[in-house]
C-alpha positions as CSV (number, residue, x, y, z in Angstrom):
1,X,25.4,-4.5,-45.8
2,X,24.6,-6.4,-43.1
3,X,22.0,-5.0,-40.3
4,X,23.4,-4.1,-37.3
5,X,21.6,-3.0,-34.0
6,X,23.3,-0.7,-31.6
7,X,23.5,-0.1,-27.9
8,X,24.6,2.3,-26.4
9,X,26.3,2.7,-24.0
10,X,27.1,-1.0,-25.2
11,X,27.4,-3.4,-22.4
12,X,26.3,-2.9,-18.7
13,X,24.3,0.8,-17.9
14,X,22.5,1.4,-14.5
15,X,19.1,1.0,-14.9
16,X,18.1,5.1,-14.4
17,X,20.1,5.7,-17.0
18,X,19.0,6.8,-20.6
19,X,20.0,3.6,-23.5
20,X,20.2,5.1,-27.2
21,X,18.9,2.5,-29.7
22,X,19.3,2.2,-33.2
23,X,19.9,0.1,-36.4
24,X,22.0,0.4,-39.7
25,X,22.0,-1.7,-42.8
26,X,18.3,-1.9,-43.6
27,X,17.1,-0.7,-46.9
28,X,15.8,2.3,-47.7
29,X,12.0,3.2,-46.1
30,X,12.1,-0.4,-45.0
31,X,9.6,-1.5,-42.3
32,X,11.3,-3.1,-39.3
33,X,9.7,-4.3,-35.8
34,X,11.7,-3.7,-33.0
35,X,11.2,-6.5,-30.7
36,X,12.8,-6.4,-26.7
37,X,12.3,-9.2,-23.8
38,X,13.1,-8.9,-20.0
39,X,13.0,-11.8,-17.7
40,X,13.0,-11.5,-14.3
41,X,14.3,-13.3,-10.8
42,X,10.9,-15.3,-10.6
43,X,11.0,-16.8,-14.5
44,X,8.5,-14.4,-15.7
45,X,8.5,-12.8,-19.0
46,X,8.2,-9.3,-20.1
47,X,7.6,-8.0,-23.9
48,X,7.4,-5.1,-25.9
49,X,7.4,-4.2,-29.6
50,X,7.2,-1.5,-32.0
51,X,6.9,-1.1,-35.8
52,X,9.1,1.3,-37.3
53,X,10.2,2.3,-40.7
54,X,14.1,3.2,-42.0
55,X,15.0,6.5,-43.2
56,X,16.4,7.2,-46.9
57,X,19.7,6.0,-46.4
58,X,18.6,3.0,-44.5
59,X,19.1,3.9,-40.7
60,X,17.2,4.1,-37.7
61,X,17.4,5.9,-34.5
62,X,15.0,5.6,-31.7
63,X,15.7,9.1,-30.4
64,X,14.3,10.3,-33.8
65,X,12.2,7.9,-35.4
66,X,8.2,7.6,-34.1
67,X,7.4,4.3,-33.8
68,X,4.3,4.0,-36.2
69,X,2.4,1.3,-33.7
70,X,2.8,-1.5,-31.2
71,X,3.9,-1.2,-27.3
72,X,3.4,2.5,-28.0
73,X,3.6,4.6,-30.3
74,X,5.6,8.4,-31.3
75,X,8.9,9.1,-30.3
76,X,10.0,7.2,-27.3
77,X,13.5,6.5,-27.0
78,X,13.2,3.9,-24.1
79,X,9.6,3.2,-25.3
80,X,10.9,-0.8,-25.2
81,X,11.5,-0.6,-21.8
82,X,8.6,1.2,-19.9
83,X,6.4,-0.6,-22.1
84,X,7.5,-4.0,-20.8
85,X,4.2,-5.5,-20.2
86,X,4.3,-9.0,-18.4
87,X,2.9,-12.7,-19.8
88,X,1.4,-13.5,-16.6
89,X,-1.2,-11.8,-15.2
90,X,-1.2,-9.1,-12.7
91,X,2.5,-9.5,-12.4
92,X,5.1,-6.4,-11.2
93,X,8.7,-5.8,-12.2
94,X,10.7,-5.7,-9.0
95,X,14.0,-6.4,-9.0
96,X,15.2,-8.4,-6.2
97,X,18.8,-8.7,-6.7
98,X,20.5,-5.6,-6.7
99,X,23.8,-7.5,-7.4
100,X,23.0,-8.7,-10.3
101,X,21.4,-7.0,-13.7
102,X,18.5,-7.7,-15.5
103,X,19.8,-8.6,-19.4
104,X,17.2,-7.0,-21.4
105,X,17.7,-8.7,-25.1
106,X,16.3,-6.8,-28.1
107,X,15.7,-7.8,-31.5
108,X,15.6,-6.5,-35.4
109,X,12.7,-8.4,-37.6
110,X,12.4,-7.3,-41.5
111,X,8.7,-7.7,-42.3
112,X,9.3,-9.6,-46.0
113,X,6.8,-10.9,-47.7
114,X,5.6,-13.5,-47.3
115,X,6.9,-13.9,-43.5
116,X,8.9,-12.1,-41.1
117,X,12.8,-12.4,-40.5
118,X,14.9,-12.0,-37.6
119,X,18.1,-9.6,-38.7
120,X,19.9,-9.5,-36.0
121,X,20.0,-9.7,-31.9
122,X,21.5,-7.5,-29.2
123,X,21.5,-7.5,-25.4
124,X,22.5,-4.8,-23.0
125,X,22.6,-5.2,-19.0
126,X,21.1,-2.6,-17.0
127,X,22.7,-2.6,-13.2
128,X,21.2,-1.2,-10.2
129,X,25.0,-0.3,-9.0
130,X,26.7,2.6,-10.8
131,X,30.3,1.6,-10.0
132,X,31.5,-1.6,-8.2
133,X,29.2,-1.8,-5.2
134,X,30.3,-0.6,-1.6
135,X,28.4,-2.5,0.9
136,X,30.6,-3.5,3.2
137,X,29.5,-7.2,5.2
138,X,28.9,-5.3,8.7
139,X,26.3,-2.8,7.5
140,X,24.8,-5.3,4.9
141,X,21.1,-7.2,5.8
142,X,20.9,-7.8,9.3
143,X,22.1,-6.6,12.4
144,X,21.2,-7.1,15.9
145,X,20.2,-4.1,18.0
146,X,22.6,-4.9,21.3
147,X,19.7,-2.1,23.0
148,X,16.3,-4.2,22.2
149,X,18.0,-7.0,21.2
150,X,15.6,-6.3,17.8
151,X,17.2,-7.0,14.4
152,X,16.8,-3.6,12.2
153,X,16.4,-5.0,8.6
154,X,18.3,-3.4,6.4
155,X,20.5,-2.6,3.8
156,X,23.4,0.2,3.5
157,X,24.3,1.6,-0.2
158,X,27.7,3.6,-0.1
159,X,28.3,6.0,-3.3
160,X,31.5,4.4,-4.7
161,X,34.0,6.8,-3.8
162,X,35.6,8.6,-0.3
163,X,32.7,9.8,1.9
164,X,31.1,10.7,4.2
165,X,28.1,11.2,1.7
166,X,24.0,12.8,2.4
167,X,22.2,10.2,4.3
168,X,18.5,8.6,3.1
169,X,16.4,5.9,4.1
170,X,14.4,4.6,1.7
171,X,10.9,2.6,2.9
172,X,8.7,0.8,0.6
173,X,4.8,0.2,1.5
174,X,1.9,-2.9,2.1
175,X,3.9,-5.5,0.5
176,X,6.4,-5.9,3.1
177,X,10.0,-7.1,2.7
178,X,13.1,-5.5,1.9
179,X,13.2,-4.1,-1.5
180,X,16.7,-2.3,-2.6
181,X,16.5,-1.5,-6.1
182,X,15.6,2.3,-5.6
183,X,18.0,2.6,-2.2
184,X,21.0,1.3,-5.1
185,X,19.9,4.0,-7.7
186,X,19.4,6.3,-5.5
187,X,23.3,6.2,-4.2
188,X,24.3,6.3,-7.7
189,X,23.8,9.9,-7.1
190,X,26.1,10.5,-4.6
191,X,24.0,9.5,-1.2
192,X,24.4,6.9,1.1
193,X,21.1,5.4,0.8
194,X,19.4,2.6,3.7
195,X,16.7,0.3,2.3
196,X,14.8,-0.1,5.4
197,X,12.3,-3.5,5.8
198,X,9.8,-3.4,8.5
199,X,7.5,-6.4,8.7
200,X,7.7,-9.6,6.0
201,X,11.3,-10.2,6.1
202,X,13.4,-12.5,8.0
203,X,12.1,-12.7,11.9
204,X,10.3,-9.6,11.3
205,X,6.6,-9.9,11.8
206,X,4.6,-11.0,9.1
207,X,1.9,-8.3,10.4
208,X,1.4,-6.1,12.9
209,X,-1.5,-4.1,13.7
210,X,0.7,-0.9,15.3
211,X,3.5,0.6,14.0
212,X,5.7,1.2,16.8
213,X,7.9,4.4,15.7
214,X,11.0,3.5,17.8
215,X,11.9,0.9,15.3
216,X,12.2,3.5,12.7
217,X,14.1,6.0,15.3
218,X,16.7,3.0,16.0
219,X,16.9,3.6,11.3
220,X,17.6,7.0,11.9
221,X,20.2,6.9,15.2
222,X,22.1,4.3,13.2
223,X,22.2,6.2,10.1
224,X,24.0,9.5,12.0
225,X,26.2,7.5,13.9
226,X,27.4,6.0,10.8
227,X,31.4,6.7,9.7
228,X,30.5,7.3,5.8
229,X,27.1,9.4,6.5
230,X,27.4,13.0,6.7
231,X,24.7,14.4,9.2
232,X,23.6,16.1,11.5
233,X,20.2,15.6,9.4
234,X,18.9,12.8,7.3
235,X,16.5,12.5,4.2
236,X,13.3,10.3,4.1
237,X,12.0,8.8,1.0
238,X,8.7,6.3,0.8
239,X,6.4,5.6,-1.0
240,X,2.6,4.7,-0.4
241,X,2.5,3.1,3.1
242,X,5.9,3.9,3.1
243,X,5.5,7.4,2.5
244,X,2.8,7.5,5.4
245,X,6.1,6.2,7.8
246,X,8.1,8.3,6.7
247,X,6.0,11.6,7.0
248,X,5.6,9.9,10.8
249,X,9.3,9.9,11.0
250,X,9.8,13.1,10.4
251,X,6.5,14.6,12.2
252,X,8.0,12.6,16.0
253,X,11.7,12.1,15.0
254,X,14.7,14.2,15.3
255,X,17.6,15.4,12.7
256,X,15.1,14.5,9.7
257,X,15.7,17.7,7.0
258,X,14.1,16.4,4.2
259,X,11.3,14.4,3.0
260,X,9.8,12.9,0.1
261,X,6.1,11.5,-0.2
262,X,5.7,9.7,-3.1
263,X,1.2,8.7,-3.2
264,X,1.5,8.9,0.4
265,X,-1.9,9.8,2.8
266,X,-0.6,11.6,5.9
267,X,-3.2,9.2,7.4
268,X,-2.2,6.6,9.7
269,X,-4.9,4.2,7.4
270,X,-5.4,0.8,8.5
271,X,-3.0,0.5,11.5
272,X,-2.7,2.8,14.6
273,X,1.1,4.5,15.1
274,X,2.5,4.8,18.3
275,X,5.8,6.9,19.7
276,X,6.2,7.5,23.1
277,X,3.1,8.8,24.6
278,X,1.4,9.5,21.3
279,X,-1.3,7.1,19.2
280,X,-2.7,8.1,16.2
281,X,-6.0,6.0,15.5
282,X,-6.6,4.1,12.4
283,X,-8.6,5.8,9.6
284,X,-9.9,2.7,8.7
285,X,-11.6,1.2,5.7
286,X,-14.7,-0.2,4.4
287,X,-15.1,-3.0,1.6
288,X,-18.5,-2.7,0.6
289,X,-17.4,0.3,-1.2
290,X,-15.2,-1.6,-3.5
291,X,-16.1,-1.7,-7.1
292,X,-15.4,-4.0,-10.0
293,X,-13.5,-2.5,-12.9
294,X,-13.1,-4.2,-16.4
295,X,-12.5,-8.0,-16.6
296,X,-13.5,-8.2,-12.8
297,X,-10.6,-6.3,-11.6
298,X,-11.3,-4.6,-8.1
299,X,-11.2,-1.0,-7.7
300,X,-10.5,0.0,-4.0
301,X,-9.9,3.8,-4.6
302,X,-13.5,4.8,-2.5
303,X,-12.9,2.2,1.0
304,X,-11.5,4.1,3.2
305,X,-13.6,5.7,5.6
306,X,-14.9,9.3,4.9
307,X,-12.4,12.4,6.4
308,X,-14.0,13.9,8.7
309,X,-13.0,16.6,10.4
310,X,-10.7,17.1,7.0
311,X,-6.9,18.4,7.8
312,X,-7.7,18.1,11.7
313,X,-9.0,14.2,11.4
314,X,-7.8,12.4,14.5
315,X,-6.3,9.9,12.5
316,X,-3.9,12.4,10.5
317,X,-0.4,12.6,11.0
318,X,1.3,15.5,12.4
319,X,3.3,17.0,9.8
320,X,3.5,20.5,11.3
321,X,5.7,19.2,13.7
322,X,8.1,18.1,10.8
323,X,11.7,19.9,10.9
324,X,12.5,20.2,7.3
325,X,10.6,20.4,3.9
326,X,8.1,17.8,2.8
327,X,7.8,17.2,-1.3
328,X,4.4,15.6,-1.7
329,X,4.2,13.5,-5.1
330,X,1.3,12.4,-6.5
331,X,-0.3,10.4,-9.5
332,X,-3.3,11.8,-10.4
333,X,-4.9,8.5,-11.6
334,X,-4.4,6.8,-8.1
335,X,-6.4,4.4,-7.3
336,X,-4.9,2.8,-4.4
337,X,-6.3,6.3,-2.7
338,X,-6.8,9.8,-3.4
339,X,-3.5,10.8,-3.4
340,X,-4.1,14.4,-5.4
341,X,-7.0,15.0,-2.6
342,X,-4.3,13.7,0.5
343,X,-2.0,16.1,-1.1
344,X,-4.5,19.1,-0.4
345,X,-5.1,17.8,2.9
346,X,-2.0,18.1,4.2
347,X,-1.3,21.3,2.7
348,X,-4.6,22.6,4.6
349,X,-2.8,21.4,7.7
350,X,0.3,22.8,7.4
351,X,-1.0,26.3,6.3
352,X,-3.7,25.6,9.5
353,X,-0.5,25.2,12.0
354,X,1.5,28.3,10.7
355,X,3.7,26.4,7.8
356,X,4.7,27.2,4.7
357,X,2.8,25.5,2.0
358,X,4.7,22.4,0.6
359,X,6.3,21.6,-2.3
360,X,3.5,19.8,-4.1
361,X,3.9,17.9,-7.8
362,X,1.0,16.3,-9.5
363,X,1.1,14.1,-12.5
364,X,-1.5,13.5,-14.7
365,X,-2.3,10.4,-15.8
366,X,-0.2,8.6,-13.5
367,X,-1.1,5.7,-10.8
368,X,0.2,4.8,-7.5
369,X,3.4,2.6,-8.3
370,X,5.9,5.9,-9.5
371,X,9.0,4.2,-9.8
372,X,12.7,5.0,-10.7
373,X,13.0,6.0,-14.9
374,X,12.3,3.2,-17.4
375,X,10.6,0.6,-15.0
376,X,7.3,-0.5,-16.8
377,X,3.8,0.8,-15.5
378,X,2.1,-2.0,-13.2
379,X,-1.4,-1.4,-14.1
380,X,-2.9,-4.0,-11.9
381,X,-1.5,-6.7,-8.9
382,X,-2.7,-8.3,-6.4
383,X,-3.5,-6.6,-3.4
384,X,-2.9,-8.1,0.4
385,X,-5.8,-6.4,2.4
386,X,-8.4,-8.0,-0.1
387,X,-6.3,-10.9,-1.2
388,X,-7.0,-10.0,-4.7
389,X,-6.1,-8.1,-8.2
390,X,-6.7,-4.2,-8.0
391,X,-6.2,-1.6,-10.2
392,X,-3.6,0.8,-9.3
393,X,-4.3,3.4,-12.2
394,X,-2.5,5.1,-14.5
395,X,-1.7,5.3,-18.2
396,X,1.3,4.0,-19.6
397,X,2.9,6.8,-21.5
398,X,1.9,9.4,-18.9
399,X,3.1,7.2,-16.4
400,X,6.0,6.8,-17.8
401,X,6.9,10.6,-18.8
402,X,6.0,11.1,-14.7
403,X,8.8,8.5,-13.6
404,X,11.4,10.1,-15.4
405,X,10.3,13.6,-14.3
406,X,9.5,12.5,-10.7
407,X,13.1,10.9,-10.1
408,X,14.8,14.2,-11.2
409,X,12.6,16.1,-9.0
410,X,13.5,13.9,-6.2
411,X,17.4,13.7,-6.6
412,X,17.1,17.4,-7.0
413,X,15.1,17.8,-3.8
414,X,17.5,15.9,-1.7
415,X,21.0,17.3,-3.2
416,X,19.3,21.0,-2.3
417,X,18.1,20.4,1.4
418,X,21.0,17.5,2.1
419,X,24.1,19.6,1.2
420,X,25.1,17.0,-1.4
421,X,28.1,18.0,-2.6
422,X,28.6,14.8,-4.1
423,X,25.5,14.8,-6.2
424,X,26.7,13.5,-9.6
425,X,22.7,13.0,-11.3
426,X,24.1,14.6,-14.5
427,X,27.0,12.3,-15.1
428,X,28.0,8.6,-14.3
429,X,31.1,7.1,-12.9
């Protein structure tokens, strides 16, 4: 019998979604490696491998079978995907391209003596669109603000089918640019999701040392006045530096309902914040308390400047004055910042002003990158305020098991307190 490897579901699958793996037509007990590659927009390579062993009858299926060694190790289903580690240093997954999949190919080698064969190949696509995408030309990229004559960077993701649908927008952090991979997934749900950019993309600064809070208001007046968004309110979702912006939006904005932190700070950090008549000093930082981790890695979790004063520091933002309910997320093995410890913080403040403490999840073992399911761990990456490779923390499994958790949480959070009745996050189109 010949060996066959098995996808499924066979073909294209969105990239949150779960891919069951398996093989048929080994020999009894045999001992396979299971082999899978990713290459992304920018040429580079991703592997990931894992020894298993067949069952009586000659079968193997990833949902059941450990993997005795390798990437990882135990039971992991979609181990050869979050364990995706990359051949060039300090490099992250990002997928920049939401119109087109990344092909993941996966392969079978029998371990004969005395060398190695390749059985058999497969390759599945996984999209970042769950149905044919609805991004109609006018709302797509840029579009000039006829008020400020400012361009809001952006880019509208419609659930495919008859709206209006729960509004989001969706703000990455430091690195700049407009990233849309988790505003695509996110619609999958049922959402119509706006991956917002805000400096490092197009004519958009390339720096700034305030963030001016209007920008972000023109985000959130475009979103309700939109035909397939259904308001009055709007969700938030960020993470890191984008988290901190968001938790800003909601703290000075209006019709916000619903936030999500992921390792955000509730600090304004490195960069003072202005709205109106308002300016929220910089926390600041301080290099010489940056220390070298293995193989000369920085580790910047310890520079930023002691908080005092704790939840009534100067420098914090003003979440009390947020409308809706804030869900704090938080890796426990940050080390970007303290994110558990900013978690407590902001609790403090909202319990100080009167609020209801916030929904608060921590994950153990889990660094500052939490991305959608399946997306490998990115351990360590260059880092633009010191120009150099830091560790962002985090263990690969843990970090893993915390994506996949964290993305339910989220979907749930925003389906409760958005009135999504076209939430969909246990089924596909």
């Amino acid at each position: 019998m010949a060996v066959t490897l098995s996808l499924e579901p066979a073909g294209r699958s969105c990239w949150d979604e779960p891919l069951g793996i398996s093989v048929h037509g080994l020999a009894p007990e045999q001992p396979v490696t299971l082999r899978a590659a990713l290459r992304d927009e920018k040429g580079a390579l991703f592997r990931a491998h894992a020894r298993y062993r067949a069952d009586d009858h000659g079968g193997l299926d990833l949902a059941r079978a450990p993997a005795l060694g390798g990437s990882f190790a135990g039971i992991e289903p979609m181990g050869l995907l979050w364990a995706l580690e990359p051949e060039r240093p300090f490099w992250r997954l990002i997928k920049r391209d939401v119109q087109t999949p990344f092909v993941v190919g996966e392969s079978v080698v029998e371990e004969r003596q005395p060398a190695a064969c390749v059985s058999t190949r497969g390759w599945t696509s996984r999209k970042f669109y769950s149905s044919l995408p609805r991004r109609s030309p006018q709302e797509s990229w840029l579009e000039k603000n006829n008020r400020q004559g400012r361009r809001l960077a952006h880019c509208l993701f419609l659930f495919p089918r008859e709206g209006p649908f729960p509004g989001i927008i969706d703000v990455y952090g430091v690195g700049g640019g407009l990233l849309e991979y988790r505003a695509s997934l996110v619609a999958g749900h049922g959402f119509a999701t706006l991956a917002l950019a805000f400096y490092g993309f197009e004519d958009l600064p390339t720096d700034f040392n305030i963030i001016e809070m209007d920008y972000f208001e023109e985000a959130v007046s475009y979103m309700r006045q939109h035909p397939q968004v259904k308001g009055p309110d709007i969700g938030l979702l960020g993470l890191s530096l984008g988290a901190d912006l968001c938790l800003s939006m909601a703290s000075f904005l209006k019709n916000v309902s619903a936030t999500v932190s992921i390792n955000g700070s509730a600090f304004s950090g490195n960069r003072h914040i202005h709205y109106k008549q308002t300016m929220i000093p910089p926390l600041g930082h301080d290099l010489r308390r940056t220390k070298v981790a293995f193989s000369g890695i920085l580790d910047i979790v310890d520079i930023r400047n002691d908080i005092v004063g704790g939840c009534e520091n100067p420098s914090m933002i003003p979440i009390e004055k947020a409308k809706g309910p804030i869900l704090f997320i938080a890796g426990q093995d940050d080390h970007c910042w303290r994110s558990e410890l900013y978690t407590q913080i902001a609790s403090e403040r909202l319990q100080a002003h009167g609020k209801q403490r916030p929904q608060v999840i921590l994950y153990p073992g889990t660094g500052h990158y939490i991305e959608p399911p399946y997306f490998p761990m990115c351990p360590a990456s260059l880092h633009k305020i010191v120009n150099k490779a830091v560790i962002w923390g985090g263990e690969v499994r843990a970090h893993s098991k915390a994506q996949v958790d964290a993305w339910k949480q989220i979907l749930s959070f925003f389906g409760k307190h958005l009135d999504n009745t076209q939430s969909r996050a246990s089924s596909r189109l």
